[in-house]
N, C-alpha and C positions, 0 to 999 in steps of 0.2 A: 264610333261613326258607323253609319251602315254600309255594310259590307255584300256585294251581290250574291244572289244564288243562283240554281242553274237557270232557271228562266229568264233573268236578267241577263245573263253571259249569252243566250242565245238572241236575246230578243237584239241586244246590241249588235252583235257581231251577224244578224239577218241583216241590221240594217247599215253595216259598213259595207259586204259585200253588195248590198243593193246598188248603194251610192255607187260604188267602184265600177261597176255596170252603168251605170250613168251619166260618168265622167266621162267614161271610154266611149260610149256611143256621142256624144257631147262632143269630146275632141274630134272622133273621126268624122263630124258633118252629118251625122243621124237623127241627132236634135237640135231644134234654132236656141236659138239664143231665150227667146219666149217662152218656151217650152223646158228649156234646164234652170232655168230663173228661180220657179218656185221649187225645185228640187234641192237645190243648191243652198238656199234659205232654209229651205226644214233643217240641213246639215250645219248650219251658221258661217256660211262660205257666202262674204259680202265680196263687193269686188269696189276696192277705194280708189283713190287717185291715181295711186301709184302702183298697183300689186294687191291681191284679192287679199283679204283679210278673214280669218276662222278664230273662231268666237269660240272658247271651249264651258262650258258648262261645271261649274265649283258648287255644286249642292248647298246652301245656306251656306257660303262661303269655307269649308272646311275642307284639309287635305293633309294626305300621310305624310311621311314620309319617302316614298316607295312612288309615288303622285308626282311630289314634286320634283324627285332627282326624272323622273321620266320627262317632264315635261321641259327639263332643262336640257333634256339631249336632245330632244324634237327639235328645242331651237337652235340648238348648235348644228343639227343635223339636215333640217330643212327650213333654216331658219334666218336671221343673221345675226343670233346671238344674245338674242333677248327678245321677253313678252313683256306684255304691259297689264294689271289688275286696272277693271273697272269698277264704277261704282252699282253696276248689280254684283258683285262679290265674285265673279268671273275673272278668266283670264283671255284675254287676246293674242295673236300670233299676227305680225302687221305684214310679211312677207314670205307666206308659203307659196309656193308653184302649183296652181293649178291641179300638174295632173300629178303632186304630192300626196294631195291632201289625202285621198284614198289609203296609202301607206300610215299619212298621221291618224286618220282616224283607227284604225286597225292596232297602231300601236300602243294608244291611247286607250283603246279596250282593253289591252290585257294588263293594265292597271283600274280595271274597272273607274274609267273616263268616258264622255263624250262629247259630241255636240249639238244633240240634239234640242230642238227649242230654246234656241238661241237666240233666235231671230224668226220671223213670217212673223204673220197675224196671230197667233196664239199664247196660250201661258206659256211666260216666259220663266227664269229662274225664281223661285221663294227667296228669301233676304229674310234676315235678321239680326240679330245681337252679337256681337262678335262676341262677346264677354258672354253668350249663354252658356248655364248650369255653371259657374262659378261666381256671376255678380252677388254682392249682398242684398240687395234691392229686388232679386227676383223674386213672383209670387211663382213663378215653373219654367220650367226649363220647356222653350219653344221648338229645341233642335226636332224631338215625336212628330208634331204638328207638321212642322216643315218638312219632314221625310213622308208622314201620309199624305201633304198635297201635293208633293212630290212625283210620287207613285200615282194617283189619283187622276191625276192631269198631263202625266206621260202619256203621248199616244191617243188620249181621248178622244174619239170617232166625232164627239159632237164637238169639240171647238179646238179642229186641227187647224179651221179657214173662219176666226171671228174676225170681224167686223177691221177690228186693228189688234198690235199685238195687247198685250194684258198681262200686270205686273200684281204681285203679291206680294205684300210681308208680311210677318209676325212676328211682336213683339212679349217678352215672355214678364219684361220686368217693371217697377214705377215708372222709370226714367224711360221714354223714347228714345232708345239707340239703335231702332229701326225706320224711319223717317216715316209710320206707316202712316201716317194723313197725309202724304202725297204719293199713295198709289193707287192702283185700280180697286182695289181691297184690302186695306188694312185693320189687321187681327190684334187686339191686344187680350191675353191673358188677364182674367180679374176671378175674385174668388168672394164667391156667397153665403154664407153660413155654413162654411168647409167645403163648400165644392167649386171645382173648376169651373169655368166657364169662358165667355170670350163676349168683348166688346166688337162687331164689328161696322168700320168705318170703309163709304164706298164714293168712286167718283173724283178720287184725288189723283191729281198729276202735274205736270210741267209741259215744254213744248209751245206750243201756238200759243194756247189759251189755258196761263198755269191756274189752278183751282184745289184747295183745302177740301181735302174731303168729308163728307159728313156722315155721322154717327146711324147707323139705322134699328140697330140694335143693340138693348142695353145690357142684356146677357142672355148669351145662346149656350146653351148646355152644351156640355162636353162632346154628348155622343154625337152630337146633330153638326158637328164639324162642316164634314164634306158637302152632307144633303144643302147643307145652306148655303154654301159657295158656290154649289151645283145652280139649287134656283137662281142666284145673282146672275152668273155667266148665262144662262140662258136664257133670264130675260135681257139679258143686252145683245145676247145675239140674234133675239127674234126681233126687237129693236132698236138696235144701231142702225146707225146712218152707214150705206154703203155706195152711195153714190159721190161722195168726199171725204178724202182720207184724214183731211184737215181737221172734222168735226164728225171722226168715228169713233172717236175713244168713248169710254164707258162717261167721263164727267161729262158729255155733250147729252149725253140722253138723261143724266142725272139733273142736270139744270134743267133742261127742256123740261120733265115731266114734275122737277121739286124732287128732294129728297122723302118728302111724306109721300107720297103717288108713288113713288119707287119703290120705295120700302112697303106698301102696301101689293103691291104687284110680285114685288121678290115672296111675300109670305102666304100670297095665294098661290103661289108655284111650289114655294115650299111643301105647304100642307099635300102637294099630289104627288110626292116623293119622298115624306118623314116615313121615317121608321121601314126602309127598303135596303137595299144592298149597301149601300154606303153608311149606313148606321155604325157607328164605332163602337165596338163590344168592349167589354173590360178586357177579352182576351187579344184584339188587336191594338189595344191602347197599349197592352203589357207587351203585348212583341215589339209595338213601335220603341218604345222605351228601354226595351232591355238592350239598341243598339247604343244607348249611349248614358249606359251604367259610368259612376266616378271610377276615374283611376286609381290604382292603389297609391293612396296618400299614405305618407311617414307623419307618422303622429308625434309631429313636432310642439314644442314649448312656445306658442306665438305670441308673448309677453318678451319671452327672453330672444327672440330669433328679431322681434321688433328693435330691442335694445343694441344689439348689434350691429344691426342693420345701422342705426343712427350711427354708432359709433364711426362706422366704414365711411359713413356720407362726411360728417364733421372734418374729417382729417381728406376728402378731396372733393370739393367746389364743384368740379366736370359732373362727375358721379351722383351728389347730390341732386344737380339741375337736371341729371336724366331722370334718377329716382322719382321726383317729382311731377315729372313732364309726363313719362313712357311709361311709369306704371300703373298698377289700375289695381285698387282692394281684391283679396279675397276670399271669397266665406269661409274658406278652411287656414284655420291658424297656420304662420308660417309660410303660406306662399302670397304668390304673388300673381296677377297678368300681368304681360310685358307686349307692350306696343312697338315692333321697330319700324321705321321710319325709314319712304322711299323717297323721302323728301330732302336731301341734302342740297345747297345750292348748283345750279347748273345742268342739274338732272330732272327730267321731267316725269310729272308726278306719277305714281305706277309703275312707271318703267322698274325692270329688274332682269338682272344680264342671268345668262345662263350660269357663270359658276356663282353667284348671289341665290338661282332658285338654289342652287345645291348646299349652298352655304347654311339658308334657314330649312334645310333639310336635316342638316345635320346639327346643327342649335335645334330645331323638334325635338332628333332622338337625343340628344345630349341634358336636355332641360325642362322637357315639357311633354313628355310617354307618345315620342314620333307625333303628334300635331300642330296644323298651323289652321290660321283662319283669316281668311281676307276679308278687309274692311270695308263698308260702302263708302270709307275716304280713303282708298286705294293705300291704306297701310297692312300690314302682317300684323296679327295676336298670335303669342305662346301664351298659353291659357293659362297653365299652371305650372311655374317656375318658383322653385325654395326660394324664401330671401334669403338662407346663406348660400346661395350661388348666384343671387344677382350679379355680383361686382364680378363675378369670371363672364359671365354672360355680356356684359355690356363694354369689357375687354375683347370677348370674341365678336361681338356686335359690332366695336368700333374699326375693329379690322375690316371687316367687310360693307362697310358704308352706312350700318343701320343703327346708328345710337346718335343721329344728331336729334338732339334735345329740346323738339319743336313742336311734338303733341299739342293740339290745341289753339295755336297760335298760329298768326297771320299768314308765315310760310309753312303749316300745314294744309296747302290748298288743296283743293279737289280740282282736277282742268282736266277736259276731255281733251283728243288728240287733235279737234283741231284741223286748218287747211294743211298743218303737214300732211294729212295721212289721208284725211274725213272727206270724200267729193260730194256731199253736201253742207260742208262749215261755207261762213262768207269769210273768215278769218281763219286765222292761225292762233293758236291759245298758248302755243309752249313757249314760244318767244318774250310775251308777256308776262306767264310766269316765272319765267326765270326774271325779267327785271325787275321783279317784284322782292323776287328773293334779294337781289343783289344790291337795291336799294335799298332795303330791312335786314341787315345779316347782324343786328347788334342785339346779340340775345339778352341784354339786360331790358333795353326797347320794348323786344317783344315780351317780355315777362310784366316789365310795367303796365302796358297793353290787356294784359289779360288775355280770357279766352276771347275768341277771335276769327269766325270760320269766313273764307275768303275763296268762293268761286268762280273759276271761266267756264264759260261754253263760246264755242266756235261758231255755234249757229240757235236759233231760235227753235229746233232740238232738244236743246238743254240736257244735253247727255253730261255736262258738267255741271249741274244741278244751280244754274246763278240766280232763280228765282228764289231759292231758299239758302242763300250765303248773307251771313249779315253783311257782308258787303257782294255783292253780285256782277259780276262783268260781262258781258256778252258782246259779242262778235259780230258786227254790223257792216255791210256793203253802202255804200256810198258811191254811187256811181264810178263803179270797178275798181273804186280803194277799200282798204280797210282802215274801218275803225270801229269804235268801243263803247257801248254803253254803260253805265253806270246805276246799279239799285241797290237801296240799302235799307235795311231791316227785317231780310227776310230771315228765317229760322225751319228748321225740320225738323223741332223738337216734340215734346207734348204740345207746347204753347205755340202748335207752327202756324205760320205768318208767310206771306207772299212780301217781298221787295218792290220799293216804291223806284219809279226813275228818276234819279238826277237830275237828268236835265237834255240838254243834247252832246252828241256824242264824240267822244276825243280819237285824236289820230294815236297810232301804237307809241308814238315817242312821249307822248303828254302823259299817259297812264299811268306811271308810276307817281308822277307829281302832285297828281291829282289825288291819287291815294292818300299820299302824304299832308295834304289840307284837309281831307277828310280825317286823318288820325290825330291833324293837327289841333282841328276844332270839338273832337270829342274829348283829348286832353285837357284842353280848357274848360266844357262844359261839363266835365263828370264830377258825382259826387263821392264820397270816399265809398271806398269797394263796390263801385257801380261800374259796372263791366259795358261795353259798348253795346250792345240790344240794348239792355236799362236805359244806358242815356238816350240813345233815339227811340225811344220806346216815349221817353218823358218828354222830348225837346220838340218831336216828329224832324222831320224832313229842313223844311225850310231853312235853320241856319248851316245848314251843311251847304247846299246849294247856291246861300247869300255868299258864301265864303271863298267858293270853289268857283263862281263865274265870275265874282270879284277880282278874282287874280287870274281866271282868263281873261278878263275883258283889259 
């Protein structure tokens, strides 16, 4: 992973003491409240319902070990015990004090953390593959990419104050396990008669007005990374809408103008900035890369490590059903990725207590050469674990909450935090999750079920991504109640899809029932090994709906 140098160690620790100088002028009545607002945002210091909330910053989701025991005494220490992973690959802090945070940010430096762009109108974190440089499916390893746009877009004079904020991924492998057709700019990795290049897709997101983003480019050369991400953002910052925040994101000017006019505009921008500072040389391609060389792998026998493996699963049930569930191929014989899971019943999704950060601190160094990587479905990756020490691993695993064996499936939900925490949710989301859980906890059920992705959000935000959950939930105000709507088909896959609406909306107690005629009538309607998209992909909408208001009415 990359590692700071001293520019970094200064640039950061400029701008902890700023802040702290900020704060303090701030508390003592020297700045309004207007005026520390946008300060406070560059830092990722929101202020929710209950107690300001700091956003910390996970570089494409990955961290040390030495990251994460730090990040578990923050919360022990200024905290109450626990943070929560979101689905930018980040970590939240839902209860530091105010005039803390200066202390957390400073402590946080000296594990080279921050929290910078986190939140305001700018680029926000990069995202991608938790499974990067070990899937078998990858054509490259996206982690390079993501640390030059990283670096790139830190800081950046010209879009510190865009339009609204602005999200990136990059996906390095076939399969989309970076959702990037639903963000501001999504990069796929593809390769042309032996050389790299990138597909890039612009204009996707979620929120008010969720929209699939579209393709503008069929392949951009390696070198022309940056410059070309450069013209994008600058044509949407010269026109974006800034007079409503509702319709400033980058897919409102993309519709507005078409994605052909866009993409025509992005490449007469481009052309007056190729081949300038941002041009990627072979020599900082090979520096981006050399942070994130393979680890010394044991040149294991992965026929015979396979064979054993079976054997351990055969003789216990438990074991197998994680095998299956939590782990994840990979390219080097003999290991394995391993998925642990924050999703057990009762516990809301993400969340993880202070001694659990320290626990997969210590399963990193023990199993996986000190690393972890957070998931954009608020789960933990150890990338590269022996399979002969899985079964110690998912023994250590099970001690500490993380091997319930639900990857994939219905209660592997995605739910943002919600009116517990969110003072712009209309609802609360963790309440529902959990009765979600508690009414499907029969894991032969969900196994039948198949895969299964099942999202809340709180609010029409969509911080809990329900516009792309094959089944989708959202969090609706009704004349000062809550209640719940209901879509379904949506996906943030390759083949991603927006979710259609139910119908109208259920009170919190109906939700789980309601689910349950939805899984009821896909059981009936599917065909063999046709997984729930397939079937409403083929049947559409309507008999879900005929079924579901049937037994409300």
């Amino acid at each position: 992973m990359y590692r700071y140098d001293d520019r970094d160690r200064t640039i950061i620790g400029e701008r902890v003491a700023q802040f702290r100088s900020q704060t303090e002028r701030y508390l003592a009545g020297d700045l309004s409240e207007e005026q520390f607002l946008p300060l406070r945002l560059q830092n990722g210091l929101y202020i929710q319902r209950l107690a300001p909330m700091l956003r910390i910053a996970v570089p494409y989701g990955l961290l040390n070990s030495e990251q994460l025991r730090r990040l578990a005494r923050i919360s022990r220490d200024y905290d109450k015990g626990y943070a929560h992973f979101t689905t930018r690959q980040n970590l939240q802090f839902n209860w530091p004090r105010l005039e803390d945070v200066p202390d957390i940010l400073a402590e946080l430096a000296e594990v080279e953390m921050h929290a910078v762009q986190t939140s305001g109108n700018c680029i926000r974190n990069t995202t991608s593959d938790p499974y990067a440089g070990v899937a078998r499916d990858e054509i490259a390893d996206p982690r390079p990419y993501c640390e030059l746009i990283r670096q790139w877009s830190t800081f950046h004079p010209e879009f510190a104050f865009l339009p609204r904020k602005f999200k990136i991924a990059v996906n390095g492998a076939e399969a989309d396990r970076a959702a990037i057709r639903v963000h501001d700019i999504g990069v796929q990795l593809v390769e042309r008669d032996g050389e790299i290049g990138f597909q890039v897709y612009v204009g996707g997101g979620q929120g008010r007005t969720p929209v699939i983003a579209e393709k503008i480019r069929e392949f951009l050369p390696e070198e022309d990374l940056l410059s070309y991400l450069e013209a994008i953002v600058r044509v949407y910052n010269q026109l974006g809408r800034r007079d409503n925040k509702y319709k400033a994101r980058i897919k409102i000017l993309v519709k507005a103008l078409g994605p052909e006019e866009f993409g025509r505009r992005v490449e007469r921008e481009w052309e007056q900035i190729r081949g300038g500072a941002d041009r990627l040389t072979p020599e900082a391609l090979q520096w981006a890369r050399s942070f994130f060389d393979a680890p010394d792998y044991a040149d294991l026998d992965g026929a015979a490590a396979d064979s054993a493996l079976q054997s351990q699963a055969e003789g216990d049930k438990a074991f197998a059903r994680w095998l299956e569930r939590n782990t994840f191929p990979h390219r080097v014989p003999g290991y394995r990725a391993v998925r642990l899971s924050t999703k057990p019943t009762g516990v809301p999704p993400g969340d993880v207590t202070d001694t659990q950060l320290e626990a997969i601190a210590d399963l990193a160094d023990r199993f996986s050469f000190g690393e972890a990587r957070v998931t954009h479905d608020q789960n933990v990756v150890l990338a590269d674990v022996r399979e002969d020490e899985l079964l110690e691993l998912w023994q250590a695993a099970r001690k500490q909450g993380f091997a319930t064996p639900n990857i994939g499936t219905l209660t592997d939900m995605i739910c943002c935090p919600g009116g517990d925490f969110c003072s712009l949710a209309n609802a609360k989301s963790i309440p529902v999750a959990e009765a979600i859980q508690r009414r499907f906890d029969d894991m032969d059920y969900l196994y039948d079920l198949g895969d299964l992705n099942l999202n809340i959000s709180g609010c029409m935000n969509a911080c809990g991504h329900h516009h792309v959950g094959h089944i989708g939930i959202l969090g609706v105000d009704k004349k000062g109640e809550e209640f719940y709507q209901v879509q379904l088909g949506g996906s943030s896959s390759e083949n991603a899809s927006l979710g259609k609406v139910l119908g109208p909306s259920f009170s919190r107690a109906e939700v789980p029932g309601v689910i349950g005629i939805i899984l009821d009538t896909y059981v009936e309607q599917r065909r063999p090994d046709e997984l729930f998209l397939d079937t409403y992909q083929r049947i559409g909408l309507q008999p879900f709906k005929e079924r579901v208001y049937a037994k409300a009415s």
